[in-house]
N, C-alpha and C positions, 0 to 999 in steps of 0.2 A: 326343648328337651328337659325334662323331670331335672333336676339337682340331683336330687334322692339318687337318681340311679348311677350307681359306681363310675367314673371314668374309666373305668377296663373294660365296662358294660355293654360303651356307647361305641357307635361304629358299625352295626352289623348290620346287614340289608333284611334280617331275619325274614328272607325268604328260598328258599330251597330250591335251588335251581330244577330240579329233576320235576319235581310237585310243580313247579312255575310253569315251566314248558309244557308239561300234562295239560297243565290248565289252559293255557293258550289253545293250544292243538284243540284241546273239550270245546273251548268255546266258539271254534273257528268252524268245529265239524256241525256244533247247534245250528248254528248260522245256514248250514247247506253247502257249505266248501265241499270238495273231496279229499281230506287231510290222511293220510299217511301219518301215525302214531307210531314212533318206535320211539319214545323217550318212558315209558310205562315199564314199572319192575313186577310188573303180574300177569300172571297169562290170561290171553284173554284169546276169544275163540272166532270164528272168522266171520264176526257180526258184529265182533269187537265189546261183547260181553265179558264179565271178567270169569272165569271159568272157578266153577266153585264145587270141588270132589264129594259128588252125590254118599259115597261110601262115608265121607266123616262127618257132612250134615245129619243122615241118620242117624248117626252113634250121638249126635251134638241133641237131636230133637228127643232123646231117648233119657239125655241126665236128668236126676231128680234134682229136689228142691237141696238136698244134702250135701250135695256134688257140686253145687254150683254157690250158694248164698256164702257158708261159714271162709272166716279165715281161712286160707293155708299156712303153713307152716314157715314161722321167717323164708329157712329157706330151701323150701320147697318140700310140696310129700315125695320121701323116699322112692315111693311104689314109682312115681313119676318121672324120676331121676332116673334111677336103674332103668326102667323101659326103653326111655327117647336112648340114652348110652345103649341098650341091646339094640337097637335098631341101626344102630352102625357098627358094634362091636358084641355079636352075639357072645352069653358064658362071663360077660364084663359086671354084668350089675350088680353082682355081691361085694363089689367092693366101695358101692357106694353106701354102705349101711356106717351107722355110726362109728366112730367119729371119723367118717370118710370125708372125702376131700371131693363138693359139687354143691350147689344153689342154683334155683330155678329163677329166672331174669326174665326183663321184660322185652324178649327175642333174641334174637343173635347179638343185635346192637347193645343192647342191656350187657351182655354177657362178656363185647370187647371191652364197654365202658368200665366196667370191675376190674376185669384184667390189668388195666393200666391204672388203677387205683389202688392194687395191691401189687405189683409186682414192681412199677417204679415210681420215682420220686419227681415232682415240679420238675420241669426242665430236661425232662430225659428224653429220649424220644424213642419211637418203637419200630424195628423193622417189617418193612412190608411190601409185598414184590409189587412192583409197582408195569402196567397199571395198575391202580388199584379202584376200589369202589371209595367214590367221591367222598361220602359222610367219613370214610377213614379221618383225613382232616379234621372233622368238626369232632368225632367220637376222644382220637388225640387230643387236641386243642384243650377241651373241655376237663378234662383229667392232667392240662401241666402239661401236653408231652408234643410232642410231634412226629412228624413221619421220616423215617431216614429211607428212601427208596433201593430196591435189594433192584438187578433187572432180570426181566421176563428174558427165560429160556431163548435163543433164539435157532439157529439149524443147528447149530454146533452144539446144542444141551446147554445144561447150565453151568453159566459163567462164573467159575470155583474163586478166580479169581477177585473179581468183584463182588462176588459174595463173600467173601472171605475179607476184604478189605471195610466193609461195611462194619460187618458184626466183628471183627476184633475193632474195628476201631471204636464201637460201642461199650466195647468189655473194656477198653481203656483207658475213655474218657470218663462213663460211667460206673463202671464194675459191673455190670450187669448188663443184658441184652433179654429182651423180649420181642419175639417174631410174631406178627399176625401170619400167618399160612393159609391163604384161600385155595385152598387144592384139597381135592379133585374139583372139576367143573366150575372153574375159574371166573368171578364177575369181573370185568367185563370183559373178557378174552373168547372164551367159551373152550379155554383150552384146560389140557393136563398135563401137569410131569410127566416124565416120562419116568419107566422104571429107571433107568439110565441115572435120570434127573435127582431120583429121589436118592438113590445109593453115593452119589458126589455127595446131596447135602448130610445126608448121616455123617459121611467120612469127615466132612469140613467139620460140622457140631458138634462129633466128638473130641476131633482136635483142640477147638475152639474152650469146650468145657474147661480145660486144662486153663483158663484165664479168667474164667467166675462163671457165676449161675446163667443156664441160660432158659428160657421159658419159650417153648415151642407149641404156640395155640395154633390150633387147626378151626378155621372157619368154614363151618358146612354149612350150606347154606340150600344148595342144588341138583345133589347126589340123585335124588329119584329121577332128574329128568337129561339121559343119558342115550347116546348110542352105543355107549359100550359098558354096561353094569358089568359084566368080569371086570375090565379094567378099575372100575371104580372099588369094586369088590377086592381086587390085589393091593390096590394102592393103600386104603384101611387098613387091609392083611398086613402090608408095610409099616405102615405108622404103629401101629400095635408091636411091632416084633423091636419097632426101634426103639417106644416107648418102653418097653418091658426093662432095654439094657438099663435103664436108669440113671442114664448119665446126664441126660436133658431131664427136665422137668417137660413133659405131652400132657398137653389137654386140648379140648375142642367147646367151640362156641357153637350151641346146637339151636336150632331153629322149629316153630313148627308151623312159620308163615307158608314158606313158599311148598314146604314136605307137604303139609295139609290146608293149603289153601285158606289157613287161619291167619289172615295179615293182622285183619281187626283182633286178632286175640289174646294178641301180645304174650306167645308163650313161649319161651325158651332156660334155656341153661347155660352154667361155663359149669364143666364136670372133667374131672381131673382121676381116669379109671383107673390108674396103675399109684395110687400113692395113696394112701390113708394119715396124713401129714394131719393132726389134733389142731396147730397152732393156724396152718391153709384153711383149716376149716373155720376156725373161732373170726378168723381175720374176711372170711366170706362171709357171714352170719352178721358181724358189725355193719359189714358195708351194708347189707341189703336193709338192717331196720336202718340206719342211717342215713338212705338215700329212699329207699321207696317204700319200705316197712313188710310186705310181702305183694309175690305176683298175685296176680287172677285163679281161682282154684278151679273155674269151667275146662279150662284148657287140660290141664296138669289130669281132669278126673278124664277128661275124655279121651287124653293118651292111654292111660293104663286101662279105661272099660275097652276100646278100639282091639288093643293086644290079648281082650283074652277071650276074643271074638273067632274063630281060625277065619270064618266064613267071611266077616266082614277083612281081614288080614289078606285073602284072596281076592276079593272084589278091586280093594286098594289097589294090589300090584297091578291087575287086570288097567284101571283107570292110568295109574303111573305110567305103563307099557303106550298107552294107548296117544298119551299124550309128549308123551316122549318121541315117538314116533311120526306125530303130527309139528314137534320142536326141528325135529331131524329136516323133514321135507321142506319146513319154510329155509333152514338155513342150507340145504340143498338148492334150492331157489334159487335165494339171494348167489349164493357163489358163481351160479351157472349166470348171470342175470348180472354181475360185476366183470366176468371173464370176454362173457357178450358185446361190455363196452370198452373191450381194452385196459378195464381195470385190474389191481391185484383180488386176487379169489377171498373169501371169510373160512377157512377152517373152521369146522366146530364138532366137541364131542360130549359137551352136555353145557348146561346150564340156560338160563334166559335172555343170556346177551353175545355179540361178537364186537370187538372192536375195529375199525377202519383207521388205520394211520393214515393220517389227511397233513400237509403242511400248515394250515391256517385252518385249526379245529373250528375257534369263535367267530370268523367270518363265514364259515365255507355252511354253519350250523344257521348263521344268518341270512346264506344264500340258498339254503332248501326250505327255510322258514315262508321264505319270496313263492316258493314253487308251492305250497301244503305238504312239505314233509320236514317232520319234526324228529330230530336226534338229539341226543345229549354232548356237548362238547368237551375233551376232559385237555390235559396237554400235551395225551398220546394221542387222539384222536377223536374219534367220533364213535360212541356205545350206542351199538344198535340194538332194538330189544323185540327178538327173533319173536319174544312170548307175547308179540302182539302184533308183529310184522305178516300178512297173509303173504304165501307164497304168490298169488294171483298178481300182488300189489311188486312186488322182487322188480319185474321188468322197468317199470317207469321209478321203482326208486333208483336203481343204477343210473338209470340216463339222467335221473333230474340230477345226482352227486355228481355225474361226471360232468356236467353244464355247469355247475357250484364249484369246481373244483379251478 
């Protein structure tokens, strides 16, 4: 091992369990196995292709030389900002105009990663309902912080009480509290608050405020791939009416991997629609020359040409609808196909994954590994990943988990 390299450095397996297990599974299916893949965060279609939305490749084969070569903007072009923000919160975008409060990041991830480089300090740690999506850890970690786990909804709604014991004991110890929020269309759950859900946590957060700052980021990640757009469409409705009161600091980490099939594009935001804060902004603009200097400007140009398309804009939803519907039926499947074996059923109402509470996630993940079916194990359970699971395939993954089990 290098000297050179820090002792705080050394230690780390630097391999990515999710990317590892992909790999394995890739290399087992070259082989001529018949492998079952559901540890894949991208959809893929039932030939196990990765599905890549015809409507934004055109808009993509369409930039010029302009749109794609020059810098963007530290942090980020404006037009780009305000759009990706209208596409979840239509009538929002004026408020990202100077000296507003938002910078375009390198995806979602980029986007938590700032978050916690601006809003807490080494040592702090961030609440986040937990399951949660695995890199949470390493996103934390790498910014000082860690994860304080909030827990997932369960019949009775959300647990006011332990949530409440979290985040003030966060306000504290720290003075401060910052929540990651993956809802709507929760990775790895495939679930949603419920309205119910989301009016306890206003109630708690506002009380809460009353003991320091609290920063309430919304990670969207999955929204377009839904059985129930109203729902997703109210629950927005919701965070916008919550964010307005002002009493929390709302923002969201927006993505344009999994929305537009742009993983390789690395384009996203953290945009903060209800606050025009000078100092939020100055303190976003350092991070970003300071850590990556600016995003990719393909992306950013191909959000704003995409939205001022109607036609291409209609195609899109047409494609979303279509696959959303084909997300729907695999995880109809699987449920029907878990029930079949006397196991518990996979609820789901949007996004690319369900999770499986399993008692021995790491063993049980090494006992389907045995059979050709590859899951991700986390310490809730087992993240299945419906956006590349065929429904056809449902039957013999039940029986082989219940054999594993």
């Amino acid at each position: 091992m290098l000297e050179q390299l820090h002792p705080s450095r050394r230690g780390f397996s630097g391999e990515d369990i999710i990317f590892a297990l992909n790999g394995e599974a890739q290399k087992r299916a070259a082989a001529g196995e018949p492998v079952i893949n559901a540890t894949v965060g991208a959809l893929l279609d039932d030939r196990g292709r990765l599905v890549v939305l015809e409507t934004v490749m055109k808009v993509w084969r369409e930039l010029g030389d302009m749109e794609v070569a020059p810098y963007a903007p530290i942090t980020g072009d404006p037009a780009f900002l305000g759009t990706l923000t209208e596409r979840h919160w239509p009538g929002l975008a004026s408020t990202l105009g100077a000296p507003g409060s938002g910078c375009a990041t390198p995806g979602g991830s980029g986007a938590l990663a700032l978050s916690v480089k601006n809003f807490l300090a080494p040592g702090m740690a961030v609440a986040a309902m937990a399951p949660y999506w695995g890199p949470y850890d390493t996103l934390s970690a790498e910014g000082g912080a860690s994860i304080a786990p909030l827990p997932y909804p369960g019949e009775g709604g959300l647990d006011t009480t332990g949530w409440g014991k979290v985040i003030r004991g966060l306000l504290a110890s720290q003075g401060r509290a910052l929540i990651w929020l993956n809802d709507p269309c929760h990775n790895p759950t495939g679930r949603s608050l419920s309205k119910a859900d989301r009016a306890a946590l206003f109630l708690l957060l506002r009380e809460a405020a009353a003991l320091g700052p609290i920063t309430l980021l919304l990670d969207l990640a999955y929204l377009d791939y839904t059985c129930e757009p109203q729902a997703v469409r109210e629950a927005l409705d919701d965070y916008r009416a919550f964010a307005e009161e002002g009493t929390v600091l709302v923002g969201a980490a927006l993505s344009v991997s999994k929305s537009l099939t742009l993983y390789g594009g690395r384009g996203g935001a953290l945009v903060f629609p209800w606050t025009k804060d000078a100092a939020l902004q100055a303190a976003l603009a350092v991070s970003c020359r300071g850590l990556y200097s600016n995003c990719a400007r393909a992306p950013q140009s191909l959000v704003v040409k995409l939205n001022k398309d109607g036609h291409a804009i209609e195609s899109l939803a047409a494609e979303h609808k279509h696959w959303s519907e084909v997300l729907e039926a695999r995880a109809a499947a699987l449920d029907t196909a878990l029930k079949a074996e006397g196991l518990n059923g996979a609820p789901w109402q949007g996004g690319f994954f369900v999770t499986l509470p399993v008692a021995d996630p790491a063993g049980t993940c090494e006992r389907l590994k045995a059979k050709g079916v590859f899951v991700v194990p986390s310490p809730w359970g087992l993240r299945v990943g419906i956006c590349g699971l065929k429904a056809t395939d449902a039957p013999r993954f039940a029986a082989a988990l219940k054999e594993s089990l």
